[in-house]
C-alpha positions in Angstrom: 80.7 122.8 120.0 79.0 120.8 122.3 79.3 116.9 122.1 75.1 116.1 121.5 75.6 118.8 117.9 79.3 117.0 117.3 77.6 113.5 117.5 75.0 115.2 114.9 77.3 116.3 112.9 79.4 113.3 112.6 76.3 110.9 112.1 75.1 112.9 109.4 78.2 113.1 108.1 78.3 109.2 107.9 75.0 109.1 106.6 75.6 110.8 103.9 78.6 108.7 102.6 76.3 105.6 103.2 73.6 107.3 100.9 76.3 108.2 98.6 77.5 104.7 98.3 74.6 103.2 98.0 73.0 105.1 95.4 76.6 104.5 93.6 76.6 101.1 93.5 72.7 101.0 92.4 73.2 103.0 89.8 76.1 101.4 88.6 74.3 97.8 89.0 71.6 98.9 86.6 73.6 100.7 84.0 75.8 97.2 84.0 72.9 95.0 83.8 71.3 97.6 80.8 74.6 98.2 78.8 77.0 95.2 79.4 75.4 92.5 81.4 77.5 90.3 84.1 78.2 86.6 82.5 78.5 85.5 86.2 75.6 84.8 89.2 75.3 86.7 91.8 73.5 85.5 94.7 70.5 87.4 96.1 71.3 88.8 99.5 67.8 88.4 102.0 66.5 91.2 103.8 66.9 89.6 106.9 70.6 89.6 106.4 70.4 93.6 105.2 68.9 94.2 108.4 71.9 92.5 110.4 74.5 94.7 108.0 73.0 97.7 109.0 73.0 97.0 112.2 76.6 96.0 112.2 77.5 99.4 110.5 75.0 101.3 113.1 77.1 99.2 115.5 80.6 100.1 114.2 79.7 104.0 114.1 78.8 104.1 117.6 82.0 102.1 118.5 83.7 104.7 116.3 81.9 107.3 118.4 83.0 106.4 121.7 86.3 106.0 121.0 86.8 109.6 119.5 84.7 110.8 122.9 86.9 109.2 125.2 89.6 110.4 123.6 91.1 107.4 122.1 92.1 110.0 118.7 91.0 113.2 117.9 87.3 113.9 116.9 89.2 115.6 113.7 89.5 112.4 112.6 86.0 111.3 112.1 85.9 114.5 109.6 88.7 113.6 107.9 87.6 113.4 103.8 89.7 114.4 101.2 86.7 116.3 99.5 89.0 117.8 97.4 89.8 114.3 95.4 86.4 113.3 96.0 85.0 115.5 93.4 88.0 115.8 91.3 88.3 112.3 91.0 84.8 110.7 91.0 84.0 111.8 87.6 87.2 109.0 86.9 85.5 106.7 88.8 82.3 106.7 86.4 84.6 106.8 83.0 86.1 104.1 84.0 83.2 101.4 85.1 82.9 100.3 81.0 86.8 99.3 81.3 85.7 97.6 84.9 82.6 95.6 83.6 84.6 94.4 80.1 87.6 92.9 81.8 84.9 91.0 84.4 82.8 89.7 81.9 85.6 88.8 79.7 88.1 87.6 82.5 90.9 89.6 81.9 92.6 89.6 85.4 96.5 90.1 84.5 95.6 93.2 81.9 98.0 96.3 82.4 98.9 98.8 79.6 102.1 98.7 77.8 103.7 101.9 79.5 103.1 100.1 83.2 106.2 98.6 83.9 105.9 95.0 85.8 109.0 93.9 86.3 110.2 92.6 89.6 106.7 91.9 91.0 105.8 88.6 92.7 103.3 86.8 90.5 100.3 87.3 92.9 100.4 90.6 92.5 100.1 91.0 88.9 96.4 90.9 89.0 93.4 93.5 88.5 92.0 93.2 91.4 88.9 94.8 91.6 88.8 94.3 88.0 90.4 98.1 88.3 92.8 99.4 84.9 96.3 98.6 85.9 96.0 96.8 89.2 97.6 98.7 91.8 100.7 100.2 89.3 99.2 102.9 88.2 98.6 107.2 89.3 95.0 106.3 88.3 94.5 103.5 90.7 96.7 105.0 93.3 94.3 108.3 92.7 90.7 106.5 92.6 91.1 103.7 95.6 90.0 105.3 99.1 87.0 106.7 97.0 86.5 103.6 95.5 86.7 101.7 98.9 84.7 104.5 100.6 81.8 103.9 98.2 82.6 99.8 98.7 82.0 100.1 102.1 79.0 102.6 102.1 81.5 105.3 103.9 83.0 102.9 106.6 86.5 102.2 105.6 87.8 104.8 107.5 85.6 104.0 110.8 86.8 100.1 110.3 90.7 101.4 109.8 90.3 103.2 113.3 89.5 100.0 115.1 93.4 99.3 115.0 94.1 102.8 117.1 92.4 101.7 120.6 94.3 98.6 120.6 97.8 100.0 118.9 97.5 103.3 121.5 97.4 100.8 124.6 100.1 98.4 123.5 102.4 101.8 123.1 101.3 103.9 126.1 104.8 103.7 127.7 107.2 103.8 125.0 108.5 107.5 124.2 109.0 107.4 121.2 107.8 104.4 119.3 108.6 103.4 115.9 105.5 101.8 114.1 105.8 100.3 111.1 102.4 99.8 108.4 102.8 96.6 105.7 101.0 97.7 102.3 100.7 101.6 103.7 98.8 102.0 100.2 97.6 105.4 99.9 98.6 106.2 103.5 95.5 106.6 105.1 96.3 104.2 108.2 99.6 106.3 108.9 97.9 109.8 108.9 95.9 108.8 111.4 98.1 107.0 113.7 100.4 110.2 113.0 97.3 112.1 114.3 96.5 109.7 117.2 99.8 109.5 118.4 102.2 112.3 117.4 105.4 111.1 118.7 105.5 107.9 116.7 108.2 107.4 114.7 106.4 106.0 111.9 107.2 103.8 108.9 105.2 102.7 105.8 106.1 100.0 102.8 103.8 99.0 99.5 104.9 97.4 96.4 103.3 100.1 94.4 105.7 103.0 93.8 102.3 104.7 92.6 100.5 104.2 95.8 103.7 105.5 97.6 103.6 108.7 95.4 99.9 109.7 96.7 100.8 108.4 100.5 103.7 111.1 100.4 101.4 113.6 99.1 98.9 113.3 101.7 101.5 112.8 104.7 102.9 115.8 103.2 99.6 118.1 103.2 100.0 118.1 106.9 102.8 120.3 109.1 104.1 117.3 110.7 107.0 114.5 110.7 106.9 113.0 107.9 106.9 108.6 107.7 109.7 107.0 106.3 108.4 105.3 103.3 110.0 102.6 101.3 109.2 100.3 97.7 109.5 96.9 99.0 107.7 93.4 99.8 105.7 92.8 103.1 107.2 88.7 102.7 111.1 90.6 102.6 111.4 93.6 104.7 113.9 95.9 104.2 114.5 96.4 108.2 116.8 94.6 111.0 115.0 92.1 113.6 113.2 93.8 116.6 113.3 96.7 115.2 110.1 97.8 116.0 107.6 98.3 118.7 104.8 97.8 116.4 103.6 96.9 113.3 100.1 97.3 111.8 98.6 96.0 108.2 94.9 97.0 106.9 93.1 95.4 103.9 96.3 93.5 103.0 95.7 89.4 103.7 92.8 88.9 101.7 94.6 89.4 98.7 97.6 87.1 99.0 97.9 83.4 99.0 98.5 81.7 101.4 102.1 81.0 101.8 102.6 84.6 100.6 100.1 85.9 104.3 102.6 83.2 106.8 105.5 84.8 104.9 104.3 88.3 106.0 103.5 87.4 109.2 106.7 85.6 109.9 108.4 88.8 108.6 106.3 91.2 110.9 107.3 88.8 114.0 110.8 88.8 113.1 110.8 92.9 113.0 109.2 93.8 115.9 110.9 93.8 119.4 109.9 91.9 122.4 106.8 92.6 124.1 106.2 94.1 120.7 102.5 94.1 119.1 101.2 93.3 115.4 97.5 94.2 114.7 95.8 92.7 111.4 92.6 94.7 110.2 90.8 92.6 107.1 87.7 91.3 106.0 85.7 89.1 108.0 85.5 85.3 107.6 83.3 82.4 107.7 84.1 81.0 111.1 83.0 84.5 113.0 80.8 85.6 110.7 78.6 82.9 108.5 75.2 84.7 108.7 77.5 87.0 106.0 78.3 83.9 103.7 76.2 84.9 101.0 78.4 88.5 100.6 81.6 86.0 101.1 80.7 84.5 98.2 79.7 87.0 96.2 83.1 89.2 97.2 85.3 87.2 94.7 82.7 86.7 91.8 81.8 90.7 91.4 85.3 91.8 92.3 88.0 90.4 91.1 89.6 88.8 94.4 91.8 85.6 93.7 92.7 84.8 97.0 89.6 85.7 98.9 88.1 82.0 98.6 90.6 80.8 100.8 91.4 83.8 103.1 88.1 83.7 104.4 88.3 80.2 105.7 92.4 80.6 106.7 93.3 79.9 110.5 95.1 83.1 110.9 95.6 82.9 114.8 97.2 79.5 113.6 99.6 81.5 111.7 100.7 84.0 114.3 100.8 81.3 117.0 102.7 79.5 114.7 105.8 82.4 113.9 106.1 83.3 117.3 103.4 85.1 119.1 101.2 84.9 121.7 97.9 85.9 123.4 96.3 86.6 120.2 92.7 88.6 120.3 90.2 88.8 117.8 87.2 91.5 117.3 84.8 91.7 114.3 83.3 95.1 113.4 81.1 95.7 110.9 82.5 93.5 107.8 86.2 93.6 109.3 88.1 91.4 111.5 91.0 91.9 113.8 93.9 90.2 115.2 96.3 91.6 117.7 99.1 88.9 118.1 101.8 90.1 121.0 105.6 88.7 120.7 106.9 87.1 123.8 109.0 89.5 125.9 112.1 87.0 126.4 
């Protein structure tokens, strides 16, 4: 297929999610406001400040693009939608909005159901974030997220996670065999495609949800290839000897930790990577690179439940790294994402 019709293809494709998510989230805004109003204000975002978000996400797409044309990963990838769980799942997504929009408006951020068991978890993350049933300890959850974040981000959370690949591909292009490890792998999402980017990884994944865990190894396992390692355990306490890795990667995970909780993962990711190693951070975007985006800062927290988000967004995270160990930190802001790609020292 020539590369013009594959650029068609792929923007429809994008397009179509954005529509998707959109209409979603409007829908869902009025039937809220009709049948169980929010007790909380929401600020009105400006149409200037639309305009600049769509640009950003126009902006990000193209980026996304590029990469996949000169052959940074696969074009597959930008394909790649589990339409399968999409439609077997969404219909979840829409029974359970009435359970979302009753524990918002009557604060009920630490609710989980009697059969979840939630023993052993740090305190932090007992919490429904997202206002979503269970938190992160249930199938259900583990089941509904990527669709849920998909619709979030109007169809660009997988475009944003790629932005770690360019940068994770470079810092590996002479090892043979590299082992790559992902904190809160979630759903694994981030390892199928570096497993696709960059087949010879040895690759490694760790979440505190054994749910989540259960659907990563069902989707790394729908594929013919090596399967990650992956393990129960705590991004602040990993389960792995010092420099053990080449690299280590983390998406979507700071912004809902506090803060000693993010230096204690950071410190953790610097003490397992080898020399010369690399860490790459994707998460949300903050204040100091972004403020013409305060408005949806502010608004992030209130509409879903995000404790530590206040906070994150204004957090020195370069500090942080610089202040564990590494060096010759980077940062790059694509659409409502940020990244940081922190290198340790080689001696």
């Amino acid at each position: 297929m020539p590369d013009t019709i594959t650029k068609l293809a792929y923007q429809t494709f994008q397009q179509g999610k954005s529509y998707f998510g959109v209409t979603h989230k409007s829908l869902s805004g009025q039937l809220m406001r009709a049948f169980n109003p929010p007790k909380v204000k929401i600020q009105d975002v400006d149409f200037k400040t639309l305009q600049i978000l769509q640009q950003r996400l126009n902006d990000l797409l193209e980026q996304d693009w590029a990469d996949a044309e000169a052959g940074v990963y696969p074009k597959e990838l930008l394909f790649d939608n589990p339409w399968d769980e999409f439609f077997r799942f969404y219909p979840f997504v829409c029974l359970d909005l009435p359970g979302l929009w009753e524990r918002a408006n009557r604060r009920h951020y630490h609710s989980f159901d009697a059969d979840i068991d939630t023993s052993g978890y740090p305190k932090y993350y007992l919490q429904n974030f997202h206002h979503q049933t269970n938190g992160y300890l249930s199938e259900m959850s583990a089941n509904l997220y990527d669709l849920q974040v998909e619709i979030l981000f109007n169809g660009s959370a997988d475009p944003m996670r790629r932005r770690i690949l360019a940068p994770l591909k470079a810092a590996l292009a002479d090892k043979p065999k590299p082992k790559v490890l992902d904190i809160a792998c979630g759903t694994g999402r981030t390892l199928s495609m570096i497993r696709d980017t960059l087949p010879q990884t040895l690759l490694y994944g760790v979440d505190l949800s054994p749910a989540y865990l259960r659907k990563a190894n069902g989707l790394l396992s729908s594929k013919p290839r090596v399967l990650p390692q992956l393990v129960q355990a705590n991004g602040e306490d990993l389960p792995f000897v010092a420099a053990y890795f080449e690299a280590v990667v983390s998406v979507f995970l700071f912004h809902e930790l506090p803060a000693e909780a993010r230096q204690n993962v950071i410190n953790e990711a610097y003490r397992v990577v080898k020399p010369g190693g690399v860490f790459i951070i994707c998460d949300s975007i903050q204040r100091s690179d972004s403020p013409e985006f305060e408005v949806m800062m502010d608004n992030f927290p209130t509409m879903f439940h995000e404790p530590y988000y206040r906070h994150y967004t204004t957090d020195d995270l370069n500090q942080r790294l610089i202040d564990a160990g590494f060096e010759s930190v980077s940062n790059q802001v694509h659409f409502m994402s940020k990244y940081w790609v922190a290198h340790k020292p080689a001696t």
